[in-house]
C-alpha positions in Angstrom: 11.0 -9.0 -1.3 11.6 -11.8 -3.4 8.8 -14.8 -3.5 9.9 -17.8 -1.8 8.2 -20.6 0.4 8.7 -18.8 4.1 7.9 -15.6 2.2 5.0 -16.4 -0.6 3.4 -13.1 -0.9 5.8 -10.4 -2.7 5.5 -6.1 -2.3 2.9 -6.5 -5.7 0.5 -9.5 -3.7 0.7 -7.4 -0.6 -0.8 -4.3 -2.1 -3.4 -6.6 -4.0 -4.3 -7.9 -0.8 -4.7 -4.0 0.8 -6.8 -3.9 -2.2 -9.6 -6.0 -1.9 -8.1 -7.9 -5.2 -6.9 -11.5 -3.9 -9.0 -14.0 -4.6 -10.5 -15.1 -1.7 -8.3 -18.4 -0.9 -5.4 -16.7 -1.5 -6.6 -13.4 0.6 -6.6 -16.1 3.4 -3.1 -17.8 2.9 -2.1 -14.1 3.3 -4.2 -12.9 6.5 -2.6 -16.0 7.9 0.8 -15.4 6.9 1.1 -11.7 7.9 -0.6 -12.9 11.3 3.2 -14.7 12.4 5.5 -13.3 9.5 7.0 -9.5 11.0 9.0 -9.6 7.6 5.9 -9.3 5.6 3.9 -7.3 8.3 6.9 -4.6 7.7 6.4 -5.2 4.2 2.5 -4.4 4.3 3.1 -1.3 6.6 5.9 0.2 3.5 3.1 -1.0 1.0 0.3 0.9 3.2 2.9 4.1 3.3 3.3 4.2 -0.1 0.0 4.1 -1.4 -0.5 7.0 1.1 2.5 9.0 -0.8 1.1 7.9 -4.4 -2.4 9.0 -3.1 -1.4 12.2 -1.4 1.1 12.8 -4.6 -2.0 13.0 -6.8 -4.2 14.9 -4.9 -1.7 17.8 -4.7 -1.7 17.7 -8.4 -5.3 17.9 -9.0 -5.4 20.7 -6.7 -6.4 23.8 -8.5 -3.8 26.4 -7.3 -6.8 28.5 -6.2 -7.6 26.0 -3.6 -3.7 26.3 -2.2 -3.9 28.9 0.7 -0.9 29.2 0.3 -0.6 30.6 -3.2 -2.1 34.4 -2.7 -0.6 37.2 -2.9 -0.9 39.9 -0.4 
């Protein structure tokens, strides 16, 4: 999603905002925004679902494959 006046928080200030890391002003602008924008609700829900791959992602790789029920042998 490109940055534009209807549209001024992009995929990268979304996630900062999921984050904790807007600054608090800006953290506003953008709880106000998604509050009447569905565009950039949408946005925050694919942002959200993402960061749920990327997290789930890197716990299956820290996983020892002891841990893996599925990896015995019987």
């Amino acid at each position: 999603m490109s940055t534009h006046p209807a549209h001024p928080f992009d995929y990268a200030a979304l996630d900062a905002y999921l984050n904790g890391d807007l600054p608090f002003l800006k953290r506003l602008a953008c709880a106000r925004h998604l509050k009447r924008c569905p565009r950039c609700r949408a946005v925050l829900e694919r942002v959200k679902s993402d960061n749920q791959l990327w997290a789930d992602i890197s716990a299956a790789e820290t996983t020892p494959p002891d841990a893996n029920p599925t990896n015995h042998e019987c």
